[in-house]
N, CA and C of each residue as an Amber inpcrd file, in Angstrom:
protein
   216
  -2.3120000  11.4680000   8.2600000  -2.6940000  10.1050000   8.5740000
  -3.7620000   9.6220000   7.6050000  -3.4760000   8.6860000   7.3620000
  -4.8800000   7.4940000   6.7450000  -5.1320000   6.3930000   7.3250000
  -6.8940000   6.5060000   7.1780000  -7.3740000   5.1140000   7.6160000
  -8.3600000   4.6360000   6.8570000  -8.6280000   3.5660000   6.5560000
  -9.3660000   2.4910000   6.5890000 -10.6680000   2.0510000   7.0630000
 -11.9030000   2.8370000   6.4450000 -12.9430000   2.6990000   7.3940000
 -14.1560000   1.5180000   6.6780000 -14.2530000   0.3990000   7.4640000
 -15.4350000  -0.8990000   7.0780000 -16.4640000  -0.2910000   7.5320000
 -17.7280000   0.2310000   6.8290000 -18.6400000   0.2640000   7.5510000
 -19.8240000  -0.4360000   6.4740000 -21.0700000  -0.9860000   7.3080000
 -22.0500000  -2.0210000   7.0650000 -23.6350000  -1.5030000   7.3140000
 -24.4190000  -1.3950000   6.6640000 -25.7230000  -1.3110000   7.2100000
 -27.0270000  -1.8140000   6.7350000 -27.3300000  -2.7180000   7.7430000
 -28.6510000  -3.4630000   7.0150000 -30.1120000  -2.4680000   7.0750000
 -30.3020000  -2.9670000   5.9460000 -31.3340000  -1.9260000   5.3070000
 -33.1330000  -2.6170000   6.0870000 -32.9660000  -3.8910000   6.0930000
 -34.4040000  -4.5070000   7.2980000 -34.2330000  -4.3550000   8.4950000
 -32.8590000  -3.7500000   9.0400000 -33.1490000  -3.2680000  10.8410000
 -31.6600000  -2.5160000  10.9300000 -32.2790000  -1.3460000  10.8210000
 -31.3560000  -0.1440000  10.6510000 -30.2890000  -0.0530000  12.1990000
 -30.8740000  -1.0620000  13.1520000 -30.2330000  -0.5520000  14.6440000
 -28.7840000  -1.2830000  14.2890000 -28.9360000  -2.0710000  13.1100000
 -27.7840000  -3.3130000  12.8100000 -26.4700000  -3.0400000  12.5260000
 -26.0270000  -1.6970000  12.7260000 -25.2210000  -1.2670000  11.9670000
 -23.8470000  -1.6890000  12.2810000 -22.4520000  -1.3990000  11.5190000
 -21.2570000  -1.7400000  11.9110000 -20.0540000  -1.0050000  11.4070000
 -19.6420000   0.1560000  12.2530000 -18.4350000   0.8550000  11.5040000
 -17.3820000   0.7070000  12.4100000 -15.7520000   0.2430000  11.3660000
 -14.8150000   0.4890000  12.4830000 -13.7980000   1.1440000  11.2400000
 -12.9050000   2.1310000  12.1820000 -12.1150000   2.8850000  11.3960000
 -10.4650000   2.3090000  11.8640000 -10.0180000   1.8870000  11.3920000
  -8.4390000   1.5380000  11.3060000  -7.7140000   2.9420000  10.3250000
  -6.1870000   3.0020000  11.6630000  -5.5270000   3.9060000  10.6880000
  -4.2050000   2.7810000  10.4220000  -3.9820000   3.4500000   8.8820000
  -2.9180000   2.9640000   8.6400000  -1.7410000   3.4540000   8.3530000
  -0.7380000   2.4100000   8.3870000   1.0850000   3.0060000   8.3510000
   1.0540000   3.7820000   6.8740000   2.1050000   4.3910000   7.1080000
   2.7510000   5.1710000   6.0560000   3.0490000   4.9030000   4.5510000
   3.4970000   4.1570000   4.8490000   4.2070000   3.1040000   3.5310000
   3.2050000   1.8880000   3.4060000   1.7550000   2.3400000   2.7140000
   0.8770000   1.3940000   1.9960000   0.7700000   1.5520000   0.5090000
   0.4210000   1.0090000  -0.4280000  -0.1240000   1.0020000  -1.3080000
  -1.6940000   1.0950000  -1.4280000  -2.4120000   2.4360000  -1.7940000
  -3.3300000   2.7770000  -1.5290000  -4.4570000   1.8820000  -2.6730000
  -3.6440000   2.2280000  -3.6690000  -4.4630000   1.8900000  -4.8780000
  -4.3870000   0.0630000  -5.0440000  -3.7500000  -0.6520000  -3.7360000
  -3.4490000  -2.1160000  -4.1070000  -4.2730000  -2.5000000  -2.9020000
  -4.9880000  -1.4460000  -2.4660000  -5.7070000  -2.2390000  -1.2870000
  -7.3660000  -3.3260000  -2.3100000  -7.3850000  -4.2310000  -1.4080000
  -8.7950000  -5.2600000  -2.0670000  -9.3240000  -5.5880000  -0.6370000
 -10.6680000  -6.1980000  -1.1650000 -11.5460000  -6.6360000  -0.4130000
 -12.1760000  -8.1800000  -0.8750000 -12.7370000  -8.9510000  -0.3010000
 -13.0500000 -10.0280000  -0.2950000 -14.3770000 -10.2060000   0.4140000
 -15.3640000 -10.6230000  -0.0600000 -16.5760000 -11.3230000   1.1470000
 -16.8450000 -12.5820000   0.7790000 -16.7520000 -13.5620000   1.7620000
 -17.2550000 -14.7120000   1.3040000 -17.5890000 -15.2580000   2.6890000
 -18.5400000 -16.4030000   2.1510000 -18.9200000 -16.9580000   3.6570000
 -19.1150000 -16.1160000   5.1780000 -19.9340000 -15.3570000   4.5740000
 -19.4700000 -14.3490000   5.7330000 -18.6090000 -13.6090000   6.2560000
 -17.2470000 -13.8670000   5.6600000 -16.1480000 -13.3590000   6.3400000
 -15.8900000 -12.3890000   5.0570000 -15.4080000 -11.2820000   5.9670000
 -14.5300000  -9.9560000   4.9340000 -13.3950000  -9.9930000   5.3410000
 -12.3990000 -10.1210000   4.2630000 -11.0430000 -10.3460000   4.1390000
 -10.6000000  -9.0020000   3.4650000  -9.6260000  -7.9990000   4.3060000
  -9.1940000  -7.1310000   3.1760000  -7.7600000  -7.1310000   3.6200000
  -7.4460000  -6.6780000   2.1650000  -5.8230000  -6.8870000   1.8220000
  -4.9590000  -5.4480000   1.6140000  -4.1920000  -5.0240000   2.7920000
  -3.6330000  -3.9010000   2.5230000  -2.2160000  -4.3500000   2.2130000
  -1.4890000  -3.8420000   1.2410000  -0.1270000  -4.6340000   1.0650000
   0.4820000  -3.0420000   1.1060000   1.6800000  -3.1890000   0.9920000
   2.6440000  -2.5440000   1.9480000   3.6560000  -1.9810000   0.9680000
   3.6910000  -0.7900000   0.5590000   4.6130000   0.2110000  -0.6900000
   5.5210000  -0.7150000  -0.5130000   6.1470000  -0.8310000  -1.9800000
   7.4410000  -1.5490000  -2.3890000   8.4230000  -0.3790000  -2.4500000
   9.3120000  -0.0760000  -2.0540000  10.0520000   1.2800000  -2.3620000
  10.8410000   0.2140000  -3.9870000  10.9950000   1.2930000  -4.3470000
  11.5740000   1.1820000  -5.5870000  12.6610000   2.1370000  -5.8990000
  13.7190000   1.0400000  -6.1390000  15.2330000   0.9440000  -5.9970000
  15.1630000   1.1930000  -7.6370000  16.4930000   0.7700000  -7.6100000
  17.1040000   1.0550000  -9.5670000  18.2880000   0.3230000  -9.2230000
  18.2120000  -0.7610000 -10.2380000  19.2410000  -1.5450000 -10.3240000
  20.5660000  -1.7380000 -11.1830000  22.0170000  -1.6400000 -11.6570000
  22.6390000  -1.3390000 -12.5300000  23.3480000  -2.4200000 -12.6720000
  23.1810000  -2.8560000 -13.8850000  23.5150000  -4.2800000 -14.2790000
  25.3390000  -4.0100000 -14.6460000  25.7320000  -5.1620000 -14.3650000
  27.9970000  -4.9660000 -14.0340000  28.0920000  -4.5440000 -15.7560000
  27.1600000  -5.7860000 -16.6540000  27.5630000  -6.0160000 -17.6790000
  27.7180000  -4.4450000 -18.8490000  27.1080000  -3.4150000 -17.8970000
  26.5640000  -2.1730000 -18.7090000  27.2380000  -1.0750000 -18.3840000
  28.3970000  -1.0010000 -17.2160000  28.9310000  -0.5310000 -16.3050000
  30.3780000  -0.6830000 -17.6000000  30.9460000   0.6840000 -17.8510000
  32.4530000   0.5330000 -18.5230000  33.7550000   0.0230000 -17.2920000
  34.4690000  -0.6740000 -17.9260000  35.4830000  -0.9260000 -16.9700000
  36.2110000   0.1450000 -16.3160000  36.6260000   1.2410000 -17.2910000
  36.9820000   2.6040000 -16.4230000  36.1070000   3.6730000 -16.3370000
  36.0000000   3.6850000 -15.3810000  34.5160000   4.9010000 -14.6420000
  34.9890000   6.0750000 -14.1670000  34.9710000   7.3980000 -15.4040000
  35.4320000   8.6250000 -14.2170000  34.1260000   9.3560000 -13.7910000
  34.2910000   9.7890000 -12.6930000  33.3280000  10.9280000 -12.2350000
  34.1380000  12.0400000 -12.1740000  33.4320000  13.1220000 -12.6440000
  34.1130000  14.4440000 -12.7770000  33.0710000  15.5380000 -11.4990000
  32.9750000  15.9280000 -10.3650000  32.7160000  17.0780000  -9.7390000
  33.3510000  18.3940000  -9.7000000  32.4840000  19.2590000  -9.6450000
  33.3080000  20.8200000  -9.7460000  33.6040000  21.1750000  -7.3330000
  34.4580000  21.4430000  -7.2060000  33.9780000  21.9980000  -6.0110000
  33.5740000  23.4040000  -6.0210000  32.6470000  22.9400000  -5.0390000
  31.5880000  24.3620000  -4.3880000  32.2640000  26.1160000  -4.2030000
C-alpha cells in the first residue's frame, strides 16, 4: 500500500499542528503527483497511471500476414 501524508507545523505555537495520511489506489502516477498553496488552500493533484498500450498502424501491417507457431 501507499499513502499520501500532508503534514503542517507552525513553528510560533507548536500545539498547531496538522497531519493527515491518505492511502492511495494502485494505479497512480507517483512521480506526477503536485502540490499547490495558494490563498490558503492546498490543492494536490494525484493523477492516475495511464496504462500504456502499443498501437499498430493498418498502413504498416503487410496485406498477407503469416504467423508460424511450433506446437508444444
Amino acid at each position: 500500500s501507499k499513502y499520501l501524508i500532508i503534514r503542517t507545523e507552525e513553528s510560533t505555537e507548536p500545539d498547531r499542528k496538522f497531519m493527515r495520511k491518505f492511502r492511495l489506489p494502485g494505479r497512480i502516477d507517483i512521480d506526477g503527483i503536485s502540490a499547490e498553496y495558494e490563498n490558503g488552500v492546498l490543492a494536490v493533484t494525484v493523477p492516475r497511471l495511464i496504462r500504456r498500450g502499443f498501437l499498430i498502424d493498418p498502413a504498416v501491417v503487410p496485406e498477407r500476414l503469416e504467423v508460424l507457431a511450433r506446437a508444444a
